[in-house]
C-alpha positions in Angstrom: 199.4 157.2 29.4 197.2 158.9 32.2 194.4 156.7 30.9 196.1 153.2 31.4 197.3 154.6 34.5 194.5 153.5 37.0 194.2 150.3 35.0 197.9 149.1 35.4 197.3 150.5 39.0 194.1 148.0 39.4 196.1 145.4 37.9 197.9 145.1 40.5 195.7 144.8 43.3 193.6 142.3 42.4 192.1 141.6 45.3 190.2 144.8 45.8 188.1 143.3 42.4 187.7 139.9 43.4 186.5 140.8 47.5 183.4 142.8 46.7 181.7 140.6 45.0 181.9 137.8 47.5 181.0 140.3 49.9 177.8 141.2 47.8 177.1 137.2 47.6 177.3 136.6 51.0 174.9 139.4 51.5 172.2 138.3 49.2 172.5 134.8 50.7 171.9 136.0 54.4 169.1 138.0 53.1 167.1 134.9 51.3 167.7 133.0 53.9 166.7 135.3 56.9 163.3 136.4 54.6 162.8 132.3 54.7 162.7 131.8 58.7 160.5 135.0 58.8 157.7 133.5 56.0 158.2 130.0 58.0 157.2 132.0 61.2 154.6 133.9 59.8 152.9 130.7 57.9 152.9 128.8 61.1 151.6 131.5 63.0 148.6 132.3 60.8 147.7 128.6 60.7 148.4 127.0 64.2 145.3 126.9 66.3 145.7 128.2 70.1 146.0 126.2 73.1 143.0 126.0 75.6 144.6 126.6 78.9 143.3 124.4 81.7 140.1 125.8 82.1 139.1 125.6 78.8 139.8 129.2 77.7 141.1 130.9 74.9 144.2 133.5 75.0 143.9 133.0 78.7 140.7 133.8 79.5 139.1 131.9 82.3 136.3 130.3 79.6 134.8 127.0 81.4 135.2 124.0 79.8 132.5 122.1 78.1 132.4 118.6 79.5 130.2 115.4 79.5 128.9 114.3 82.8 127.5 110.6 83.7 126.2 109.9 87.5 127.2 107.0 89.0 124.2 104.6 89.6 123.4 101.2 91.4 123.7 98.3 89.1 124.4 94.5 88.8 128.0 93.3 87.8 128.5 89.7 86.9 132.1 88.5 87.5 133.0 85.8 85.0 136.5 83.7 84.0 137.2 83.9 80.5 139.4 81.0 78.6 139.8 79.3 75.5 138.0 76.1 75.1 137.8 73.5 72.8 134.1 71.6 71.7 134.6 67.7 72.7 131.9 64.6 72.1 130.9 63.0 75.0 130.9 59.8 73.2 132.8 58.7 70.0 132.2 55.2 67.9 134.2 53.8 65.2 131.8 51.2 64.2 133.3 47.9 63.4 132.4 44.5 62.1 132.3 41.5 64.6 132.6 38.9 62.1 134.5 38.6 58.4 132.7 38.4 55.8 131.9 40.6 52.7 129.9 43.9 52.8 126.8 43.8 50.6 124.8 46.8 51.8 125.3 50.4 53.3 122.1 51.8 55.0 123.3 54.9 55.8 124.2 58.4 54.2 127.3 60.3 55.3 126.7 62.9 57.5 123.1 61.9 58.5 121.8 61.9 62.3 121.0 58.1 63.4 119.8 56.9 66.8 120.7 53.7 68.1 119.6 50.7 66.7 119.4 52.1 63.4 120.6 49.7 60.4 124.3 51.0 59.1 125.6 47.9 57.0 124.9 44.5 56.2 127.2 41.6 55.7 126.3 38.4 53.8 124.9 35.8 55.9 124.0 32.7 54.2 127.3 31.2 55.3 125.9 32.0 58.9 122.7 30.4 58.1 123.9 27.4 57.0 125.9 27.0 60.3 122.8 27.6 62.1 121.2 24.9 60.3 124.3 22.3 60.8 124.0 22.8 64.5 120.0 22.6 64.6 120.7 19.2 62.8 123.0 18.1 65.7 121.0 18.9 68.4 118.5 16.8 67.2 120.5 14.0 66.8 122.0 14.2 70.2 118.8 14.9 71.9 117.2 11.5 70.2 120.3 9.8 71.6 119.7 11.3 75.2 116.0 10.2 75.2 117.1 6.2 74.1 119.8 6.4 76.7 117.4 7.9 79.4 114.4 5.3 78.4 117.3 2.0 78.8 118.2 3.9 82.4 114.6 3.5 83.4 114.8 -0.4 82.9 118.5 -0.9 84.6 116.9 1.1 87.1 114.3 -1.6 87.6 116.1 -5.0 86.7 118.8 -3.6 89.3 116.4 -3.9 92.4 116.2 -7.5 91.7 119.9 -7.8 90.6 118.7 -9.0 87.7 121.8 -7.2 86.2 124.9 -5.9 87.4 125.2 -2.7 89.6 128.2 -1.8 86.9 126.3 -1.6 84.0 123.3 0.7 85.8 126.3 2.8 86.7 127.8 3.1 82.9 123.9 3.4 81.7 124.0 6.3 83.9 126.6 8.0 82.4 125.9 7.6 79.1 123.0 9.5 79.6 125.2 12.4 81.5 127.0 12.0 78.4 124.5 12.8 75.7 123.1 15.7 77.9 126.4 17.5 77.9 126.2 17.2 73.5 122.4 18.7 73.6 124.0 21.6 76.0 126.7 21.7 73.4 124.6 21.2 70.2 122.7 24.5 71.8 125.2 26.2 72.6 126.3 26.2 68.8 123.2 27.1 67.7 122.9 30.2 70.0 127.0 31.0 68.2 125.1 30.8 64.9 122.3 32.8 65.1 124.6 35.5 66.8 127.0 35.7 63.8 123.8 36.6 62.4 123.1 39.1 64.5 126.3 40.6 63.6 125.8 40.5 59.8 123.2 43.2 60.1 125.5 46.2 61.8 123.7 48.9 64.0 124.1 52.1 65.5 125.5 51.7 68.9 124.7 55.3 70.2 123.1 58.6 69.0 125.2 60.9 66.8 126.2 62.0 63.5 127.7 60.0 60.7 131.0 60.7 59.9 132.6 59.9 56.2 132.2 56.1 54.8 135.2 54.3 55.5 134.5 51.1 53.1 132.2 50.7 50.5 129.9 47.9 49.6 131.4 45.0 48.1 134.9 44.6 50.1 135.5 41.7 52.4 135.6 43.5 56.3 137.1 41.6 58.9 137.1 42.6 63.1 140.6 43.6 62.8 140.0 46.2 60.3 141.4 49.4 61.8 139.7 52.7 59.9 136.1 50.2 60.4 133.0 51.3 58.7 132.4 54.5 59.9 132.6 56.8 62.9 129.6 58.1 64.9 130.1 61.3 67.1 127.3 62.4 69.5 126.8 66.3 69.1 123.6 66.3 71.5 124.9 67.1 74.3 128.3 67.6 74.3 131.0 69.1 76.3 133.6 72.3 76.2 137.0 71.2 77.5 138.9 74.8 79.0 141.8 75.4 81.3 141.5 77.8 84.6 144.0 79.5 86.9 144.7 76.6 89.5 144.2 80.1 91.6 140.8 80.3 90.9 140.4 76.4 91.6 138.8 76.9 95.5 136.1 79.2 94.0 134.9 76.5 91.5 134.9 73.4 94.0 133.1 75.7 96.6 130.5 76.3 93.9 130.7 72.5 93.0 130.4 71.4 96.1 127.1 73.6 97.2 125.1 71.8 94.3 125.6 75.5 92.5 124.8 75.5 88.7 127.7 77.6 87.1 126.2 79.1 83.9 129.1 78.4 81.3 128.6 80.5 78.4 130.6 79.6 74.8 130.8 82.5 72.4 133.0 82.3 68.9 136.4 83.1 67.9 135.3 87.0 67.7 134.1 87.0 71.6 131.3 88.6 70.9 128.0 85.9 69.4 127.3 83.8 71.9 127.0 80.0 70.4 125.3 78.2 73.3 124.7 78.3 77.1 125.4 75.2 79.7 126.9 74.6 83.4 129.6 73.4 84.4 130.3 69.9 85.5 133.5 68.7 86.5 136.8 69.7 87.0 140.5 67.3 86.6 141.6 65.7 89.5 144.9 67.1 88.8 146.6 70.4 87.8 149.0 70.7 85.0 152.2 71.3 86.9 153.9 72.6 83.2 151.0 75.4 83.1 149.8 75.8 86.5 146.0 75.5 85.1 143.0 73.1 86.4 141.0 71.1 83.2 137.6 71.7 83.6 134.4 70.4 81.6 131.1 72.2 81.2 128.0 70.2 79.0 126.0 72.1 76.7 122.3 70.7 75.2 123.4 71.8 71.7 119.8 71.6 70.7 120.7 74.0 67.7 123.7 72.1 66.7 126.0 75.2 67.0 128.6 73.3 68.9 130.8 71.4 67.0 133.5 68.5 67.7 136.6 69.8 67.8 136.0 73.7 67.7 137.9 76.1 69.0 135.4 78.7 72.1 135.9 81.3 74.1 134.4 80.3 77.3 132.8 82.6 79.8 132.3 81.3 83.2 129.7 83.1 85.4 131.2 82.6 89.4 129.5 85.6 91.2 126.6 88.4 90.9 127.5 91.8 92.7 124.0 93.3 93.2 122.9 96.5 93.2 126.3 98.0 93.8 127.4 101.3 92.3 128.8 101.5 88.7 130.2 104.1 86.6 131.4 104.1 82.9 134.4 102.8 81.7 135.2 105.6 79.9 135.0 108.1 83.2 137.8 106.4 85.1 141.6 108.2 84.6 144.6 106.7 85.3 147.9 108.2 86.6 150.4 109.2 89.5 147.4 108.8 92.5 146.3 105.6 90.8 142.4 105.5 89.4 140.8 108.5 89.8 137.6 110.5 88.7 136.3 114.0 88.1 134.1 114.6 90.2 131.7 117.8 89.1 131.2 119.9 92.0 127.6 122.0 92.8 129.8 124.8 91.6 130.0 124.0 88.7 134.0 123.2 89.1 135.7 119.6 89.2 137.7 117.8 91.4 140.4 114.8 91.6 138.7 112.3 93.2 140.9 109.2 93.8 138.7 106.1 93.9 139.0 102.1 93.8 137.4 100.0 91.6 136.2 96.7 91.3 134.9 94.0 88.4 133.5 95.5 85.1 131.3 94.7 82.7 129.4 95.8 79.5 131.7 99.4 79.6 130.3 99.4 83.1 132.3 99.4 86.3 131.7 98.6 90.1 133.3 101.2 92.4 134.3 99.7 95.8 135.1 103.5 97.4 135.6 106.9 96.8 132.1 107.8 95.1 128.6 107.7 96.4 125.4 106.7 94.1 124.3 110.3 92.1 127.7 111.7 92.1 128.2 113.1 88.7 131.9 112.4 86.8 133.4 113.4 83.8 133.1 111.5 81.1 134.0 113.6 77.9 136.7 116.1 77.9 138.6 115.2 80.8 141.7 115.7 78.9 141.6 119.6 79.3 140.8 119.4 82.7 142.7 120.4 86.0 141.5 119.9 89.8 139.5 123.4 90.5 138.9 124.0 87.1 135.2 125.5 85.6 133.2 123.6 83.8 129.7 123.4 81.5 127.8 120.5 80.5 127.5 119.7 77.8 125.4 116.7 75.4 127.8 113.6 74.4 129.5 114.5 71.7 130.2 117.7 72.0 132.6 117.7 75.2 136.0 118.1 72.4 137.7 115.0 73.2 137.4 111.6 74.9 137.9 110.3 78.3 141.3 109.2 78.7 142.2 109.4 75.2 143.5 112.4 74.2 141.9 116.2 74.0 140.3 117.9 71.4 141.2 118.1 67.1 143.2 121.4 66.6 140.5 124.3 66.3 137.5 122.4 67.3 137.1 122.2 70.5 135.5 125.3 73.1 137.8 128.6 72.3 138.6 127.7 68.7 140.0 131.3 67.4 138.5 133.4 65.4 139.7 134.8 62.6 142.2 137.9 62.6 144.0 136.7 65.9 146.9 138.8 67.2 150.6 137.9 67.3 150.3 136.6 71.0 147.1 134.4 70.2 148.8 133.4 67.3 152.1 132.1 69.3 149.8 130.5 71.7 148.4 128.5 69.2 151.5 127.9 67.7 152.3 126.0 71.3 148.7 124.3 71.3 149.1 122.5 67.9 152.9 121.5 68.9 151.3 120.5 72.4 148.5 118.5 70.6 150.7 116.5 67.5 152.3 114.9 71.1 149.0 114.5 73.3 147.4 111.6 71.2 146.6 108.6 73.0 145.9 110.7 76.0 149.4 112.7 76.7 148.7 116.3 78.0 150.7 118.9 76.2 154.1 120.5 77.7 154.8 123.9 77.8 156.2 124.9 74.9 159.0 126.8 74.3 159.9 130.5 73.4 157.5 133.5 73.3 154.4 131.0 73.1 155.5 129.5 76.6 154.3 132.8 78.3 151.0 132.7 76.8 149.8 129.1 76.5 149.0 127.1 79.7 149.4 123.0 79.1 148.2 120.5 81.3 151.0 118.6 81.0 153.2 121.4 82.5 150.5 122.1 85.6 151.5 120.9 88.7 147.9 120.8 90.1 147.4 118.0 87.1 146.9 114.6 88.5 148.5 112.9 85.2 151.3 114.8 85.3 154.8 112.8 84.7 152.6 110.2 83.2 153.4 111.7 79.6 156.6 113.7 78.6 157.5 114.9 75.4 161.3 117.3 74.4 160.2 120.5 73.0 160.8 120.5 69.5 
């Protein structure tokens, strides 16, 4: 009985059983779950690289940064319109018969080069001939009939200035022989028809060019109305580049037009970078397309290499202006943000500065600068993206500056101050903020501050106020 006492007693209170377990479940949950987030934090601490601060340093450290520097020099830059163009013949033949008849002979193979005058086809002629040979026979009939008519005039002629005949019939002798004159002229005439029918049976090139496909072949009966002809002949040497312009740039062409000015036209292919030929300019519309607010223009091209084609599709490159010996800088060195276009300008202390400056035309990766820089200034042109105004730098070769101009910073652990292994907890937070700050920096972003213990150790450029890109690029903190 005293036994089964504490079991009836536990009985009933079953929830003293049934509550300690789920207490000891909860626990075991909270722990796993607590021992995850500290192996997350641990893992991405050991294996997140730190962030540089603005100087280039590591862990805080006033390191200077290792840069790429490019002087700016005097240089030419050639200012060109660009448009799409399309290759066009000067001249285009469809070569048709002038006369029916049927086709006995093709001179020509399809695609050769002729020059005019050269035989293309022949037509059968005999019937021609023949009325050639009719109208020969005519003409000498009527011309024996003129001579008979003239010699009886000669004797009117005489019997009449003794009126030994009437005046009338002088008068009709007279014009019988006006008569028979106007059936030689006629009988000629005829003759001339024939031997140009002729002329026509033996079909030429009218112009220089290229022979298209055969149209007909020997054998079929062609007649003048025929609409696909014989054949087609398309000059290729020269030829022409149709493009459209800006109707703003319109006043610069005509000025050049109307100096005598050559404007080199260059036409490159569908990539924009072989060129295919090089002409001038020649003309332009004497209208402007009021749908697309553009001015036609045509430019001629020698084509002595038979690049150019009928029909295909350019880019066109016209050259309107030469800046000479002007100063230049790369590309690559020029930043862009809240001032506008600016440089880094490398001091004689070795330190850099924003210098705000306003450019003109490029070329080639090559840019004029209108102010703001003088010829030997040096700029950044590597690992601007790790740069602040006042901060230290080092030159360095190309290459080697971490990152590109304008185009993001340095890969995670390669650029100057890359940690070395055993880092502490507070290099290992700041590099926990460097590789969040990076995954948002490509394309050229600077990295925020980031969040938590890491903020107080890792200095971004996004989050400096003496950066002149910053509000440019944002990004939440994750």
């Amino acid at each position: 009985m005293d036994a089964r006492a504490p079991i009836a007693e536990t009985e009933n209170k079953p929830g003293l059983i049934a509550g300690a377990p789920r207490r000891r479940r909860g626990r075991v949950i909270l722990l796993i779950i607590l021992i995850a987030i500290a192996g997350a934090v641990v893992w991405r601490l050991r294996t997140a690289p730190p962030q540089q601060n603005a100087t280039g340093g590591r862990f805080g450290r006033d390191v200077p940064t290792q840069i790429v520097a490019a002087a700016v020099k005097a240089g030419d830059i050639h200012v060109r319109l660009s448009a799409l163009g399309t290759v066009t013949s000067l001249a285009t033949v469809t070569v048709k018969t002038q006369i029916s008849g049927q086709l006995t002979k093709i001179s020509f193979r399809e695609g050769q080069e002729v020059a005019k005058g050269d035989p293309l086809a022949e037509i059968d002629w005999r019937s021609y001939q023949l009325a050639l040979a009719q109208a020969q026979g005519t003409l000498a009939k009527d011309t024996a009939l003129l001579e008979d008519a003239q010699l009886d005039l000669q004797r009117y002629e005489g019997l009449a200035k003794t009126n030994a005949i009437p005046r009338q019939q002088l008068d009709t002798q007279q014009a019988l022989v006006h008569q028979f004159q106007g059936n030689v002229a006629t009988d000629q005439a005829q003759i001339d028809v024939a031997k140009l029918n002729i002329s026509y049976c033996h079909i030429v090139a009218p112009i220089d060019g290229l022979v298209g496909l055969r149209q007909v072949d020997a054998g079929n009966y062609v007649m003048p109305n025929d609409t696909n002809g014989i054949v087609v002949i398309t000059q290729i040497k020269p030829i022409s580049v149709l493009f459209s312009l800006p109707e703003a740039n319109l006043q610069v062409i005509r000025k050049l037009l109307a100096a005598g000015q050559s404007v080199p036209v260059t036409a490159y292919d569908s990539t924009g970078v072989n060129a295919l030929d090089t002409g001038e300019l020649v003309t332009a519309d004497s209208q402007i397309d009021t749908t697309t607010g553009t001015i036609k223009l045509r430019a001629q091209f020698a084509n002595d290499k038979e690049i150019l084609y009928p029909n295909q599709f350019v880019n066109v490159s016209v050259l309107i202006d030469t800046l000479k010996d002007v100063a230049t800088l790369p590309v690559a060195a020029v930043q862009h943000g809240v001032p506008g276009d600016f440089v880094y300008l490398v001091n004689a202390d070795q330190t850099v500065s924003v210098r705000t400056i306003e450019t003109g035309p490029s070329e080639g990766g090559a840019v004029a600068v209108k102010s703001g820089l003088a010829l030997g200034d040096q700029v950044v042109l590597e690992g601007a993206d790790k740069l602040r105004d006042g901060a230290k730098v080092s030159l360095g070769q190309p290459g080697a500056g971490g990152g590109r101009s304008g185009r993001g910073g340095a890969p995670a652990g390669q650029g100057p101050g890359a940690p070395s292994a055993g880092g502490g907890a507070g290099a290992s937070a700041a590099g926990a903020a460097a590789s969040e700050g990076a995954a948002a920096t490509a394309g050229g972003a600077a990295p925020v501050a980031a969040t938590g213990a890491a903020a107080a150790s890792a200095t971004g450029a996004g989050s400096d106020p003496n950066n002149p890109r910053k509000g440019r690029h944002t990004r939440n903190s994750q």
